[in-house]
C-alpha positions as a printed Julia matrix, in Angstrom:
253×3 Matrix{Float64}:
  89.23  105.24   83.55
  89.53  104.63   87.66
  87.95  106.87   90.09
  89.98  108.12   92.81
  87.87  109.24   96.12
  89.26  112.16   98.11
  91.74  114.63   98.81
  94.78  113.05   99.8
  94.38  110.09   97.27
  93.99  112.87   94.26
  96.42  115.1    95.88
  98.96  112.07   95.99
  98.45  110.69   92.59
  98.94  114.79   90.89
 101.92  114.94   93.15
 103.19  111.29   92.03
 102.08  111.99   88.26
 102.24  108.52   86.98
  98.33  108.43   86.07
  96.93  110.57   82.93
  94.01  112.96   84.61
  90.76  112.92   82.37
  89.09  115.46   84.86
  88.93  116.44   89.15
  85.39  116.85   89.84
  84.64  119.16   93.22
  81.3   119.71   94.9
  79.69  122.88   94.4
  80.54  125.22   97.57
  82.88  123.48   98.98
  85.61  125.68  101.01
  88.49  126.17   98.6
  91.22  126.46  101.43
  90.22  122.67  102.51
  91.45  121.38   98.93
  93.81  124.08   98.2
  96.64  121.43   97.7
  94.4   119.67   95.37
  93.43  122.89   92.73
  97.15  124.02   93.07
  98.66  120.41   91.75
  95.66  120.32   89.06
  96.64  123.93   87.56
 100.61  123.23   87.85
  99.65  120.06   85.82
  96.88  121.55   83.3
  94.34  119.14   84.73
  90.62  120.19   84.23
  88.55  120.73   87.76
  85.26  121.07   87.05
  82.36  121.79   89.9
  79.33  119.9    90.4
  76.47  118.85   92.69
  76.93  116.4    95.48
  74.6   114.3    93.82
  76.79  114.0    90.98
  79.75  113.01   92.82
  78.12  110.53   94.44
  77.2   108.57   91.12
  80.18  108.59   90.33
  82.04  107.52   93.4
  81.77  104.72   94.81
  80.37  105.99   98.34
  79.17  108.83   99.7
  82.91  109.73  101.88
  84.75  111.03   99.21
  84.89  114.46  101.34
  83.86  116.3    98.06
  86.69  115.35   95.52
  86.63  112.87   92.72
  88.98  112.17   89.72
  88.86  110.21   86.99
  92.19  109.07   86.09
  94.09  105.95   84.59
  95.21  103.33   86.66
  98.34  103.64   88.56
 100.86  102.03   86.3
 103.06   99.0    88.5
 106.58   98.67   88.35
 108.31   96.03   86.81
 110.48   93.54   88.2
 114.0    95.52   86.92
 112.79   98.91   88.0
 112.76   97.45   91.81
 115.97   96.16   91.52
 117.41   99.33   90.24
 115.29  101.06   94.28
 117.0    98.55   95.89
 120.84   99.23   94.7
 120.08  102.93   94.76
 119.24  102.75   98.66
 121.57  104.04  100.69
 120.02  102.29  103.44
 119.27   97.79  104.16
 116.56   97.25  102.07
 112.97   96.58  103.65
 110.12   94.84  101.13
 107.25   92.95  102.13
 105.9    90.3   100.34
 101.98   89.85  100.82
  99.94   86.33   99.34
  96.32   85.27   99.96
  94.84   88.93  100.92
  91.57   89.25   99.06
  90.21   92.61  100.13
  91.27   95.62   98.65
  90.33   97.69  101.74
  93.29   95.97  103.67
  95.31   96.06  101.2
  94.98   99.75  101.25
  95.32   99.71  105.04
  98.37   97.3   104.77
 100.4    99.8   101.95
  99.26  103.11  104.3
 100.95  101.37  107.36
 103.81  100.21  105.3
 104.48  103.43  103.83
 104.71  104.75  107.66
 107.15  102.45  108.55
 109.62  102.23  106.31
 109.09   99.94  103.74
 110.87  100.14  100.22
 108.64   98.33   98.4
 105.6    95.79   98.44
 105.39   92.65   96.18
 102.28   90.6    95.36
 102.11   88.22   92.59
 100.2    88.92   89.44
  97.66   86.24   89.24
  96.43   87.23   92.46
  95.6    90.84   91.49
  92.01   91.45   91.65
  91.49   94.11   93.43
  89.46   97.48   92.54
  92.16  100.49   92.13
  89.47  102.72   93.58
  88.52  100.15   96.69
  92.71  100.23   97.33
  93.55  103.68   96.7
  90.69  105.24   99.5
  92.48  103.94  102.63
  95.62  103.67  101.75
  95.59  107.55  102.46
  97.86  108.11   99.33
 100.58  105.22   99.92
  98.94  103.92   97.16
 100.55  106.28   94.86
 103.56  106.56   96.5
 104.88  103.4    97.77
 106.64  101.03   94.88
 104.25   98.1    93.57
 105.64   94.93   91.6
 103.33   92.05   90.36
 105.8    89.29   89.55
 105.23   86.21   88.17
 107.3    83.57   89.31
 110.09   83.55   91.89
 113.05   85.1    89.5
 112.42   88.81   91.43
 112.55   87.01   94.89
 116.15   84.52   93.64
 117.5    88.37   92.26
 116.14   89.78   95.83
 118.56   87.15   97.25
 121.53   87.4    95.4
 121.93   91.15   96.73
 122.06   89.82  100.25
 118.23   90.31  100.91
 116.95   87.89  103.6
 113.45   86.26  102.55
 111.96   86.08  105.7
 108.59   84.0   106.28
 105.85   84.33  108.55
 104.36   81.49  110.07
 102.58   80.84  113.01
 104.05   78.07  114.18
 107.68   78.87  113.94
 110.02   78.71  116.39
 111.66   81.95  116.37
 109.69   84.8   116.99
 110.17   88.21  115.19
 111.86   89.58  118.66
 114.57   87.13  117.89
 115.72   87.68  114.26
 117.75   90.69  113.24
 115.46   92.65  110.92
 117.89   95.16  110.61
 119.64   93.88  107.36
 118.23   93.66  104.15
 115.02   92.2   104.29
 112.15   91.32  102.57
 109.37   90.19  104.96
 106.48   87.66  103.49
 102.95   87.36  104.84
 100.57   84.58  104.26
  96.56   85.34  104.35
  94.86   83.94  107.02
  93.12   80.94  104.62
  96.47   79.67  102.43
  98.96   81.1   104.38
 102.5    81.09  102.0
 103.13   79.07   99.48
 104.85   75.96   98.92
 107.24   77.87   96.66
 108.03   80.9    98.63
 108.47   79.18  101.78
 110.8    77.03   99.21
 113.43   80.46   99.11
 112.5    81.64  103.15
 115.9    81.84  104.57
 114.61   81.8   107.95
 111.01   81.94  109.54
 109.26   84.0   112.39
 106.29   84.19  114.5
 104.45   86.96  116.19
 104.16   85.65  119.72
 100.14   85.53  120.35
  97.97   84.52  123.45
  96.95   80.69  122.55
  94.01   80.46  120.15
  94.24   84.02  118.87
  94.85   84.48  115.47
  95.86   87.6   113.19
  94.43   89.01  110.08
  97.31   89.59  107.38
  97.0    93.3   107.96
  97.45   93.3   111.07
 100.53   90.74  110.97
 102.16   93.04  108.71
 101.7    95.75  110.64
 103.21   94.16  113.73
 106.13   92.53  112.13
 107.07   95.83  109.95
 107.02   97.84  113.48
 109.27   95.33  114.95
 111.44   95.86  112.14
 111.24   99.71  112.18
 111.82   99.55  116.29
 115.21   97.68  115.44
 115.66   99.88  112.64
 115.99  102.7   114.76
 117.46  101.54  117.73
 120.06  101.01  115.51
 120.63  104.14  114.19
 120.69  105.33  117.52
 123.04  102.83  118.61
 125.32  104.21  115.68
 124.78  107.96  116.43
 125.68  107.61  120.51
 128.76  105.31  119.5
 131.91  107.88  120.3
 133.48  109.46  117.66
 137.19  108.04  117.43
């Protein structure tokens, strides 16, 4: 069983209902309006909410911020190479992915998936041997992109070849390249790859990059991967929308 800390993380995963619910434990006087969503999702799904003490809840957490809402659950299930595929030919819209190697902390892993959730990512890739991470630890910031946003482990570099026979750009992030992410179209289908800050990407992906970016920095500042990925996915979302606008104002003929 996983523990999942909070309202919105429980509240997405009943929504999302891809994990089996064991129990939703809620601390004793807690205002029932607060986690209304919460009890309403646990009775439309027969889940069991049972109230305790604080003290009990905090056992079983993992902190003391779980804002007075634990459940114990199975891990979230991750998609399989295939079932991405099939997301990307049902879009109606250019595919965006990114593609994360070298993070090692779950807690900005969880930031990374909340912020690409919010901007319009598809899907997020990470390769299998590298997952290490505590469910719990990932689920708590992601603010409930963890349950919603599509997550593929693959293990070699067939996904990313398939990726690229539908047209889907593999775009790398270094920080020495040329080009900066102001001067590549992002507005196509795209899947955008992020090195950590100790490896960086590796040999083989940058192997299948069709084209690689910077973020332009001040000299001798560097960037944590989260916060890379969250300036290179808004630079894709602000081209993203400009244009659909650009589309919408064109005049009808």
């Amino acid at each position: 069983m996983e523990v999942l800390e909070g309202r919105l993380s429980v509240a997405a995963a009943l929504t999302a209902a891809q994990r089996r619910f064991q129990v939703i434990l809620v601390r004793q006087g807690i205002h029932e309006e607060r986690i209304r969503d919460v009890l309403d999702l646990a009775a439309k799904r027969g889940v069991a909410v049972r109230y305790v003490a604080r003290a009990e809840l905090d056992a079983v957490a993992h902190g003391t911020t779980h804002g007075g809402v634990v459940a114990l659950c199975t891990s979230k299930p991750r998609l399989a190479p295939d079932e991405l595929l099939q997301i990307v030919d049902s879009l109606r819209q250019p595919p965006l992915l990114l593609l994360l190697e070298g993070i090692d902390d779950a807690r900005n892993l969880g930031f990374t998936m909340r912020t690409a959730e919010a901007l319009g990512t598809h899907g997020l890739l990470i390769k299998k041997h590298l997952w290490e991470f505590d469910g719990t630890e990932v689920a708590r910031p992601a603010s409930g992109a963890y349950e919603r946003l599509p997550l593929v482990q693959f293990d070699d570099l067939a996904l990313l070849r398939e990726l690229r026979r539908r047209e889907v750009r593999l775009i790398g992030c270094l920080a020495k390249a040329r080009r900066t992410i102001h001067d590549v179209d992002l507005t196509g289908p795209t899947t955008l790859a992020i090195g950590g800050e100790k490896r960086g990407l590796s040999g083989a992906v940058r192997g299948l990059c069709d084209v690689f970016v910077s973020i332009p920095t001040q000299a001798g500042c560097s960037l944590s991967l989260s916060h890379a990925a969250a300036i290179v996915l808004a630079e894709a979302a602000r081209q993203r929308m400009g244009r659909t606008a650009s589309v919408s104002d064109a005049p009808q003929q």
